[in-house]
C-alpha positions in Angstrom: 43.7 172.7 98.3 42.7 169.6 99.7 43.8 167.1 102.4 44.1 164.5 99.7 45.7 166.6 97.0 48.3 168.6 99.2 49.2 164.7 100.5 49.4 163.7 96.9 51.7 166.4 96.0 53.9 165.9 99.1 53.5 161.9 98.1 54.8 163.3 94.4 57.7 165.4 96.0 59.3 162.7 98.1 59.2 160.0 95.5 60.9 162.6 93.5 63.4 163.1 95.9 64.0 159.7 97.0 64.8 158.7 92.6 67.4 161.5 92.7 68.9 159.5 96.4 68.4 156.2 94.6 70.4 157.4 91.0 73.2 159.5 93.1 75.7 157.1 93.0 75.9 157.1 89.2 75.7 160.9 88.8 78.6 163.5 89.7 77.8 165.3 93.0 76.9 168.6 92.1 74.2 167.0 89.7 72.9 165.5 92.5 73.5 168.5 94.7 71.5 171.2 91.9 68.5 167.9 91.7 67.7 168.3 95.2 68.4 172.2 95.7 65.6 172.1 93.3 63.4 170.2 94.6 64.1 171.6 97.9 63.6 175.1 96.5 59.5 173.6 95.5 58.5 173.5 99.4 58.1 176.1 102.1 61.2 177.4 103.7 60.1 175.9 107.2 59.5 172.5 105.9 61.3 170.1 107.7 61.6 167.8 105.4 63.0 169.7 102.8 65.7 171.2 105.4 66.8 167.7 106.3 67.1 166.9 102.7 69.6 170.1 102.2 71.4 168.9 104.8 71.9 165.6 103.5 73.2 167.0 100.1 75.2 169.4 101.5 76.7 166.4 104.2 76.9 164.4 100.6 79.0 166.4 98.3 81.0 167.0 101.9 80.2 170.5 102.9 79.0 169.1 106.7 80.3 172.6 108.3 77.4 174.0 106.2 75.1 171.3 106.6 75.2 170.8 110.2 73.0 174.0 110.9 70.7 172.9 108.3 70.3 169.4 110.1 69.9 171.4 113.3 67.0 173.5 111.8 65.0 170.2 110.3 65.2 168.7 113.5 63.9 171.9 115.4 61.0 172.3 112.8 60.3 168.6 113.7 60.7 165.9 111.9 58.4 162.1 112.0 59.9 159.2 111.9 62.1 157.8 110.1 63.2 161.2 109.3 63.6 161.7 113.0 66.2 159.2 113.5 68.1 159.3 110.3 68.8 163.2 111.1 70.0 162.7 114.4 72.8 160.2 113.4 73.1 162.1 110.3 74.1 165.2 112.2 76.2 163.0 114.5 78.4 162.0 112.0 78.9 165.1 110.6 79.9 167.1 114.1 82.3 163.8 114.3 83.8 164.7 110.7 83.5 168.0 112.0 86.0 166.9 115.1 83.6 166.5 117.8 83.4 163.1 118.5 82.2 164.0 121.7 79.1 165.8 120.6 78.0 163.1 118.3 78.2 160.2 120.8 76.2 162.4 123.1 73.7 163.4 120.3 74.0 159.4 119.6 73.0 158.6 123.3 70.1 161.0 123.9 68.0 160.2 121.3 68.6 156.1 121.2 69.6 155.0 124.1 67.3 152.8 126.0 65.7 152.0 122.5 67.3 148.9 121.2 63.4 148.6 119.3 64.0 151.8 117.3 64.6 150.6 113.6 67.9 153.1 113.5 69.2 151.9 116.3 72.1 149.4 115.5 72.8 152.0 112.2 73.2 154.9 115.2 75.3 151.9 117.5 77.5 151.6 114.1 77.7 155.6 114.3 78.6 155.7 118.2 81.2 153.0 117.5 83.0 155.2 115.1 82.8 158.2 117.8 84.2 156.1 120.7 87.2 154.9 118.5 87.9 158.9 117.8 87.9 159.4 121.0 90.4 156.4 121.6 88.1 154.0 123.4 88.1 151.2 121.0 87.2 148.5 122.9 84.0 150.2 124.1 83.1 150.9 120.7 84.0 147.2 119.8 82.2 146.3 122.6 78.6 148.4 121.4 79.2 147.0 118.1 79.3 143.6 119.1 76.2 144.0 121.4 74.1 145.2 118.4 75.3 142.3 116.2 74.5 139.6 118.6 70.7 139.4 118.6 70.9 139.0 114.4 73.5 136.3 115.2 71.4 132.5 114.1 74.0 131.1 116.6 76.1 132.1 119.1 74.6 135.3 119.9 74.4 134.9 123.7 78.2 133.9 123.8 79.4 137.0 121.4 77.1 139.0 124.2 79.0 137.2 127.2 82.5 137.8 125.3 81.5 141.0 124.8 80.9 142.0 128.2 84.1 140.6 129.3 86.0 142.9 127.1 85.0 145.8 129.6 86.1 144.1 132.9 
């Protein structure tokens, strides 16, 4: 096979993946869980991609105790971006509906702080938010929240920023 074919394929399988993500919310979930076992069950078992997408199913239809190892696996076998990012909050969430807030906001921390550029990162700030408020520190997490809102404020976004900050002192 080919450069350009096996790219093609792999070009065919995601798009084919990403209509069953795009049509889930008007199917029942295990239709949409069998649609991507499916197409999961088409690619290698060490195929990073495909893991990830087993994970998110299995997080989807709310099995996350089976899906976190699965996330953990996809991210081991290496993922590119955006796959990358979007499995790292991913698992986050789930150990936090797993009841380890802890764990998620650290998970949350390693891989985006310091990276306010990242195109996940206010999604992951959203995540972290959620993590801090389970662990009863709301006003941190009010306080992240608000950070990551500022800069897409058209006004104002220096003062939310200032407010912000004065919440912690």
């Amino acid at each position: 096979m080919t450069g350009t074919t096996y790219r093609r394929r792999v070009d065919d399988w995601t798009t084919r993946v990403a209509a069953v993500w795009a049509d889930a919310g008007s199917r029942p979930e295990p239709e949409v869980e069998a649609a991507i076992e499916s197409l999961v069950a088409e690619r290698p078992a060490d195929d990073a991609i495909a893991v990830f997408e087993l994970a998110g199913v299995r997080d989807y239809v709310g099995r996350e105790a089976e899906a976190e190892p699965l996330y953990r696996r996809a991210l081991e076998l290496g993922l590119d971006e955006p796959q990358h990012g979007q499995a790292v909050i991913q698992l986050a969430s789930t150990v936090r509906n797993l009841g380890r807030p802890d764990e998620a906001l650290a998970l949350l921390r390693e891989e985006f702080a310091g990276h306010q550029e990242h195109p996940l990162a206010d999604a992951a700030t959203a995540f972290a938010a959620l993590a801090l408020a389970d662990l009863g520190t709301e006003r941190e997490a009010l306080v992240a929240v608000l950070r990551a809102l500022a800069p897409h404020l058209p006004a104002y976004g220096r003062a939310v920023t200032a407010y912000a900050d004065e919440l912690l002192d």
